[in-house]
C-alpha positions in Angstrom: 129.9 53.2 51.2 132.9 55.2 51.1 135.5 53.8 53.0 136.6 57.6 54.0 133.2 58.6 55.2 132.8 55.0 56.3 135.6 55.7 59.1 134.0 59.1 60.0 130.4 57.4 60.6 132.4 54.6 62.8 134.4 57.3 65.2 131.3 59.8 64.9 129.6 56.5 66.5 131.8 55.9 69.1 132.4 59.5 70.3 129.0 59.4 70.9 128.7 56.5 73.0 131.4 57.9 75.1 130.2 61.7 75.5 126.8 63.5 75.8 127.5 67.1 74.3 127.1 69.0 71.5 129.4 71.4 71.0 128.4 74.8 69.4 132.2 75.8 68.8 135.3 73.9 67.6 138.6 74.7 68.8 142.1 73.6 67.6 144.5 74.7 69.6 148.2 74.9 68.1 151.7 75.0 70.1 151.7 76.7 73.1 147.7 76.6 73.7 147.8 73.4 75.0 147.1 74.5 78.4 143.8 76.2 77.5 141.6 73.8 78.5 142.5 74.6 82.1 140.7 78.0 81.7 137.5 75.8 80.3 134.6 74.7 82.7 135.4 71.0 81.2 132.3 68.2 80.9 134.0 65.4 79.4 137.6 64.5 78.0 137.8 61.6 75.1 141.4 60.4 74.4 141.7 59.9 70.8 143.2 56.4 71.5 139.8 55.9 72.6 138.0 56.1 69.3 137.8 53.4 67.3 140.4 54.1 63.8 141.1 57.7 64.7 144.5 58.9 63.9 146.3 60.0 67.2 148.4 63.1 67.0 152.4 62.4 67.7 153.3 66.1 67.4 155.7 67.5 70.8 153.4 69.6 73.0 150.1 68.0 71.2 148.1 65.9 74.0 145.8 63.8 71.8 142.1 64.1 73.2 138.8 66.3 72.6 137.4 68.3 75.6 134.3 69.7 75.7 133.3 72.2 78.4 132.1 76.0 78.2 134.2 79.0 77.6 132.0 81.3 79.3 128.5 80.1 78.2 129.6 79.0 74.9 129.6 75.3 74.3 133.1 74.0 72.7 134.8 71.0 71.7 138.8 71.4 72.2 141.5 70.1 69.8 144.0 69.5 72.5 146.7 68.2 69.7 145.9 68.1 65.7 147.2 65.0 63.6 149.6 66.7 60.6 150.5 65.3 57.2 154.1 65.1 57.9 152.8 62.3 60.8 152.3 60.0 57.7 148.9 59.9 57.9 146.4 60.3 55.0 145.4 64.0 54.1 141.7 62.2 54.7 142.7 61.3 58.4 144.4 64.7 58.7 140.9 66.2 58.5 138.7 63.7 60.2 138.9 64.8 63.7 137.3 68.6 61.9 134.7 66.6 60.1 134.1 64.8 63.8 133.8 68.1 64.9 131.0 69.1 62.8 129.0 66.5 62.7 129.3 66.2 66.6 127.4 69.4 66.4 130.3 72.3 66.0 128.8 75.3 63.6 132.1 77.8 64.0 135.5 76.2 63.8 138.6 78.4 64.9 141.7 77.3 64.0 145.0 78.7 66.0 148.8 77.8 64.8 152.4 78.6 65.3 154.0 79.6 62.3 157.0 81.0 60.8 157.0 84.9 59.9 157.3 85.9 56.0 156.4 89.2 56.4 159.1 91.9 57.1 156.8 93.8 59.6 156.0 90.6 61.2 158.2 89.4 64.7 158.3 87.3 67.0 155.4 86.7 69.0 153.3 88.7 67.0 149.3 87.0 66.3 148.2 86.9 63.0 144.3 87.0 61.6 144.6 84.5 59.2 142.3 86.4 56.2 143.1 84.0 53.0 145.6 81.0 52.7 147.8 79.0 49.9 146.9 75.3 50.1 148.5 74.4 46.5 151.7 72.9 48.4 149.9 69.9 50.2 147.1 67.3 48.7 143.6 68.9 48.7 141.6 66.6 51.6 138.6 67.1 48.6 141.1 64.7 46.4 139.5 61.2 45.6 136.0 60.0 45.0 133.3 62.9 46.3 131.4 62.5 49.4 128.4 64.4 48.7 127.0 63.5 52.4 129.6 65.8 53.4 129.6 69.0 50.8 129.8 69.7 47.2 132.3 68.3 44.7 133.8 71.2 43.8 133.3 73.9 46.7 133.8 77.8 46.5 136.9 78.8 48.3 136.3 82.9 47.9 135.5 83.5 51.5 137.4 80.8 53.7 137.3 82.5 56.4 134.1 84.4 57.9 134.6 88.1 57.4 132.0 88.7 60.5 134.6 86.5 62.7 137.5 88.7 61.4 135.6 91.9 62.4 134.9 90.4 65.8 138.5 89.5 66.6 139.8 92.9 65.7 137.4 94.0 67.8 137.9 91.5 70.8 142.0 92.5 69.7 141.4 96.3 70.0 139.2 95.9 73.5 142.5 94.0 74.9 144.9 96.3 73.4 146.4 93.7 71.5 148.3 94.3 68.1 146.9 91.9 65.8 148.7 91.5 62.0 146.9 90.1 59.3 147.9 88.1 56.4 147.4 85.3 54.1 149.0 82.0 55.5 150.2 78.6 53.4 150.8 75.3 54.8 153.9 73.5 53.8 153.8 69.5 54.2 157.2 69.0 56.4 158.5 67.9 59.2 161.0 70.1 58.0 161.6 73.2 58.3 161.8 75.3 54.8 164.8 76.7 52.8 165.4 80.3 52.5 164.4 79.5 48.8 161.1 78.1 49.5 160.6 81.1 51.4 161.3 83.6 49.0 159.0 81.7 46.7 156.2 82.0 49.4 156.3 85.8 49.6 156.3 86.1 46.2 153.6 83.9 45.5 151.5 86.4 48.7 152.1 85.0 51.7 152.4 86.4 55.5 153.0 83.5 57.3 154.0 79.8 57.3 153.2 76.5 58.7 152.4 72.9 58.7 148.7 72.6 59.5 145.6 74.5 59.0 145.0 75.0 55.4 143.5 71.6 55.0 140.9 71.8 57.8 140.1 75.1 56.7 139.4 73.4 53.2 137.9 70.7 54.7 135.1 72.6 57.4 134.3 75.5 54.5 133.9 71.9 52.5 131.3 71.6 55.0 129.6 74.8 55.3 131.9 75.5 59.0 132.2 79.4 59.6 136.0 79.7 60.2 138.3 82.1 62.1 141.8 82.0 61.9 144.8 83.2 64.5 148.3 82.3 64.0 151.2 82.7 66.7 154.5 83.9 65.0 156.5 82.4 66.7 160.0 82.8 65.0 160.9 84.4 61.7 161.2 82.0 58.6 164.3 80.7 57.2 166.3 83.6 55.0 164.5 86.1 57.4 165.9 84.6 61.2 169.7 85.5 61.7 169.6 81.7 63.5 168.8 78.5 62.4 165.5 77.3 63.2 164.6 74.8 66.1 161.1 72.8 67.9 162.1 74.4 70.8 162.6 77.6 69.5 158.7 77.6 68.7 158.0 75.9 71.7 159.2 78.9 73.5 157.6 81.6 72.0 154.3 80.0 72.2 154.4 79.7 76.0 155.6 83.4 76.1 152.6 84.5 74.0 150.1 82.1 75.7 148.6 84.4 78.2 148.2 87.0 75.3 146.6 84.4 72.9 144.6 82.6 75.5 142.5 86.0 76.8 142.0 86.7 73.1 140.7 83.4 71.8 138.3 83.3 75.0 136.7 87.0 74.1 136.2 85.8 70.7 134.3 82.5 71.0 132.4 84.1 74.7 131.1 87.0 71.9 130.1 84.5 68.7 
């Protein structure tokens, strides 16, 4: 077998044994969504610690454990802290806890972020409908031998994310009389943050908005045959574009200013899919 799907089968296993519930929705919450869950009717928790070889997130502000519960009467499975490349880990354990995910049950995966603003309309604490990314920076999680138990070898990419989900959260948006940009967002590998260089190329090459996650679950759930939504938090301008350097805490901040906001939007969405 696979040692890649191999791992996924042995923590799909032992998630299991741990927790009754299949999740309809799968949510990964970025910086400063962390406290969603407190707005969730919660069923169970599970640590990832708990599960046997699964990477444990050491990203500030990210807790490291699923929750499932019910936004409204919709069943979901929480991300309360994603694992990143720049951890060290392999792009293949980057992505298992969204594989988990799916094969726990989860249909519709929405994917939150903070990121760095590229475009000039763009500021500070703006949300973004992710509507097309730029993956060619990090390692494809597809790389390596094909596990056809999980999708195709070589999967269309033309409609990442579901145009039905983008027409409900500008909906959901409007209803709350919330601004929300769109643009096209690219992962960078990190920790660090980029160079005013780097960022220049990113806008020419078409991008909104940057950041270190994301683009490889995306590629990994529409892998899958996941519908996917999108929504970043800008939480500071990128490098060549912010007047001040860039700092953790910096993003930190703006997400917990924002979190309200984002919070009330992200539940109207998933309460109305």
């Amino acid at each position: 077998m696979n040692p890649v799907y191999d791992k996924l089968q042995r923590c799909l296993k032992c998630a299991r044994e741990k927790v009754n519930f299949v999740p309809d929705v799968a949510l990964v919450l970025g910086s400063g969504l962390g406290d969603y869950a407190d707005t969730m009717k919660v069923e169970a928790t599970l640590d990832y610690k708990d599960i046997d070889g699964f990477p444990v997130s050491t990203a500030p502000g990210h807790v490291g454990r699923f929750i499932f519960g019910f936004v409204g009467d919709t069943k979901v499975v929480v991300m309360q802290g994603r694992v990143h490349f720049y951890e060290g880990y392999d792009m293949s354990d980057v992505v298992l806890p969204i594989r988990l995910m799916k094969l726990l049950g989860a249909k519709t995966l929405f994917l939150t972020n903070a990121s760095g603003g590229i475009n000039s309309d763009f500021n500070a604490g703006d949300l973004m409908l992710i509507t097309d990314q730029i993956s060619q920076l990090v390692p494809s999680p597809l790389r390596g031998e094909s596990i056809s138990e999980l999708g195709v070898r070589f999967p269309d990419m033309s409609h990442i994310y579901n145009e039905k989900l983008q027409d409900l959260a500008r909906k959901c948006a409007k209803n709350q009389g919330i601004e929300l940009k769109e643009g096209v967002y690219i992962q960078m590998p990190g920790p660090n943050y980029e160079s005013p260089a780097e960022i220049r190329m990113a806008k020419t090459m078409g991008a909104d908005a940057v950041g270190m996650s994301t683009v490889c679950e995306a590629i990994a759930a529409n892998h899958m045959g996941m519908d996917i939504i999108g929504i970043s938090c800008i939480s500071n301008l990128a490098a060549g574009i912010s007047p001040t350097p860039l700092t953790e805490e910096e993003v930190l901040e703006a997400g917990r200013k924002v979190a309200k906001k984002f919070s009330a939007l992200v539940t109207e969405i998933i309460t109305n899919i």
